[in-house]
C-alpha positions as CSV (number, residue, x, y, z in Angstrom):
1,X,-272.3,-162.6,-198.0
2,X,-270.9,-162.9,-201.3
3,X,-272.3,-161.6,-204.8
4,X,-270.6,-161.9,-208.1
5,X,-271.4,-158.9,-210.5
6,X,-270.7,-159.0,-214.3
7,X,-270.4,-155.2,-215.7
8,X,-270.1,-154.1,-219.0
9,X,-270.2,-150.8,-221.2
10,X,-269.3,-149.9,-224.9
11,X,-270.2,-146.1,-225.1
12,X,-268.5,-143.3,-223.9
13,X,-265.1,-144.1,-221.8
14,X,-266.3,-147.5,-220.9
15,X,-263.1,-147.9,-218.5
16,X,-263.8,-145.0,-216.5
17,X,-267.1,-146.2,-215.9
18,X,-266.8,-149.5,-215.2
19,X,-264.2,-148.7,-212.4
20,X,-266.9,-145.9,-211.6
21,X,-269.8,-148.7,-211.2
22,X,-267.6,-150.7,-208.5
23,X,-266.8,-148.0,-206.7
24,X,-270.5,-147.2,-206.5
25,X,-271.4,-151.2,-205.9
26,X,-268.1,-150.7,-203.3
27,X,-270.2,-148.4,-201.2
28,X,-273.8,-149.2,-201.9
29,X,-273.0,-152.7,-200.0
30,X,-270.3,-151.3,-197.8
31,X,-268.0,-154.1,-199.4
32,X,-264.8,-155.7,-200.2
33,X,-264.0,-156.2,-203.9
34,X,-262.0,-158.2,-206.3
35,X,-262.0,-156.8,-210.0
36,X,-261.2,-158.8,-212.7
37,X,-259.4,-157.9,-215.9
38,X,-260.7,-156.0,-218.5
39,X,-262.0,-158.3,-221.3
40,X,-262.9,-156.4,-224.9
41,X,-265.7,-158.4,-226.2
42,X,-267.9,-157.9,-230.0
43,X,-271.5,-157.1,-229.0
44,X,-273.9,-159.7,-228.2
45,X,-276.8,-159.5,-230.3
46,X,-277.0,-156.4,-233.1
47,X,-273.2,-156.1,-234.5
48,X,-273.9,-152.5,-235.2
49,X,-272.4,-150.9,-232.2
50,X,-268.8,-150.6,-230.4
51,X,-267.4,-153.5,-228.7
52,X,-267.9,-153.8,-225.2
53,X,-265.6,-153.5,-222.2
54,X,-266.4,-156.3,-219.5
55,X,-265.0,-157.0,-216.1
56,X,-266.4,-159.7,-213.4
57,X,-266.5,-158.4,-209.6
58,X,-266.7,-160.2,-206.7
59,X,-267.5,-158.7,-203.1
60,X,-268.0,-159.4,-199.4
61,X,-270.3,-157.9,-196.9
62,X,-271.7,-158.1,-194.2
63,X,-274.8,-156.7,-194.9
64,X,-277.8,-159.7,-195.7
65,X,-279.0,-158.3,-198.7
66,X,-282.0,-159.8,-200.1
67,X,-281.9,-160.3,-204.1
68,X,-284.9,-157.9,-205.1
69,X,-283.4,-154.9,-203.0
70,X,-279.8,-156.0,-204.7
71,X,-281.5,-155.7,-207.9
72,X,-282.9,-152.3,-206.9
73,X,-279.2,-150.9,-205.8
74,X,-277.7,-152.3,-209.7
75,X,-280.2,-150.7,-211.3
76,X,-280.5,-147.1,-209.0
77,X,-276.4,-147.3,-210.1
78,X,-277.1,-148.0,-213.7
79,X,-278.9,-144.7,-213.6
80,X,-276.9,-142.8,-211.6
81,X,-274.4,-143.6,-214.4
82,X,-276.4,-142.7,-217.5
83,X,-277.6,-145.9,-218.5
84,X,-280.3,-145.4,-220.7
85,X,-282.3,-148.2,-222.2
86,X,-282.4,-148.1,-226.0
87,X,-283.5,-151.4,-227.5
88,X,-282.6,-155.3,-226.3
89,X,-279.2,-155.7,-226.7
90,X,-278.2,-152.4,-227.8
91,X,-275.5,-150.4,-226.6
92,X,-274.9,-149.2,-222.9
93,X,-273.3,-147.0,-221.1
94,X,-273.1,-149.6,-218.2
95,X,-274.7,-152.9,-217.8
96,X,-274.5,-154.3,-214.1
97,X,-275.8,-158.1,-213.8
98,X,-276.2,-160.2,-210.6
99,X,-274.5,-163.4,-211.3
100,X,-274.4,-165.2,-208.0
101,X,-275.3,-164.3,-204.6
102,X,-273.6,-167.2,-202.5
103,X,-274.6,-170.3,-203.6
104,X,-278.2,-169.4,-203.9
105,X,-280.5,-170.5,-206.3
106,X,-283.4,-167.4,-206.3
107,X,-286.4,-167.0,-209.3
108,X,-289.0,-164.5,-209.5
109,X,-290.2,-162.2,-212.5
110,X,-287.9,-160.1,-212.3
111,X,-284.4,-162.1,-211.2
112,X,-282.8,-164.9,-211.4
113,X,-279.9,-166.3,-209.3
114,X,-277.4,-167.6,-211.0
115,X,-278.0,-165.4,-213.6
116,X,-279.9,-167.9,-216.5
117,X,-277.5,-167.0,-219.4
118,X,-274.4,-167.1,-218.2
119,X,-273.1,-170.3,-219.0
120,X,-273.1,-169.4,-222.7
121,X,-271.6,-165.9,-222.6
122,X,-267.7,-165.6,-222.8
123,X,-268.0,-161.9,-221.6
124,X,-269.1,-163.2,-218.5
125,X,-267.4,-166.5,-218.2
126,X,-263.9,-165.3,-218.8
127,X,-263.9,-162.5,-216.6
128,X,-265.4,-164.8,-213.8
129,X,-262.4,-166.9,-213.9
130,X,-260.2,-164.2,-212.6
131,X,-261.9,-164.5,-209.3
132,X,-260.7,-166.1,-206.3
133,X,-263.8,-167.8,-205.8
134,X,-263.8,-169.3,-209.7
135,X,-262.9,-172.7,-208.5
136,X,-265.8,-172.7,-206.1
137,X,-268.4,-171.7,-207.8
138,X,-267.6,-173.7,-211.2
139,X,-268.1,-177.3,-209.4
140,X,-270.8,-176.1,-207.7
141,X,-272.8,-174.6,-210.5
142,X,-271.4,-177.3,-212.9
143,X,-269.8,-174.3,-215.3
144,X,-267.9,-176.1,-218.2
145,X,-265.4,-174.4,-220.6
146,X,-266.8,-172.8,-223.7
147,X,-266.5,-174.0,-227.2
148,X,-266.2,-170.4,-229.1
149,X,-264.4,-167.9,-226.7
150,X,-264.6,-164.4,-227.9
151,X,-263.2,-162.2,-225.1
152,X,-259.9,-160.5,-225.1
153,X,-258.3,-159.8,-222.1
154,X,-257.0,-155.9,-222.5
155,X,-254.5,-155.8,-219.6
């Protein structure tokens, strides 16, 4: 199985934790990664908070996870990590997102796969293009490039 995860953080040494979060989504799923780069990115939403940090992962496992429990693992991490939920679109310690699971198309009230907004979000689309698996999933998912790219690759 493979998922596609889009992490981000802009308090505290968002670096440190994003590597910390794979790690964590490394052995939750007993998995194989790929990390992207690091993208800097402004805030999406209210400007008045630090820029975010933003990487795309991609990993393999064996394990047939279904999305809900998925869901339940990013979000048991998010906490384990300090996450704490301040207001929509506010700042985060870390921000784990389930972009694609496969090639699965999944909706219920709480998730949906691929994730509904990321077409329009250059934190998430640049990142995703340093996967191995980019070329895949753009034809599938009909991804096109975006017109306003504001994410800066830091390494």
């Amino acid at each position: 199985m493979k998922i596609i995860f889009s992490l981000g953080s802009n308090l505290n040494n968002k670096e440190e934790i994003l590597l910390s979060a794979t790690k964590e989504i490394e052995l939750a799923l007993d998995a194989k990664s790929f990390i992207s780069r690091i993208f800097e990115t402004p805030p999406y939403g209210p400007q008045d908070q630090p820029n975010f940090y933003n990487i795309a992962l991609e990993i393999e496992t064996s394990q047939n996870i279904e999305p809900e429990a998925l869901l339940h693992i990013a979000k048991e991490i998010e906490n384990k990590l300090g996450r704490k939920r301040r207001y929509h679109w506010g700042p985060r310690e870390i921000d784990i997102d389930i972009i694609f699971i496969d090639k699965l198309k999944y909706e219920s009230k709480n998730l949906i796969i691929p994730h509904k907004e990321f077409r329009n979000r250059s934190f998430v689309l640049e990142p995703l293009k340093d996967l191995p698996s980019y070329s895949e999933y753009k034809s599938y998912f009909e991804i096109a490039e975006l017109k306003h790219n504001d994410a800066t690759p830091l390494k």
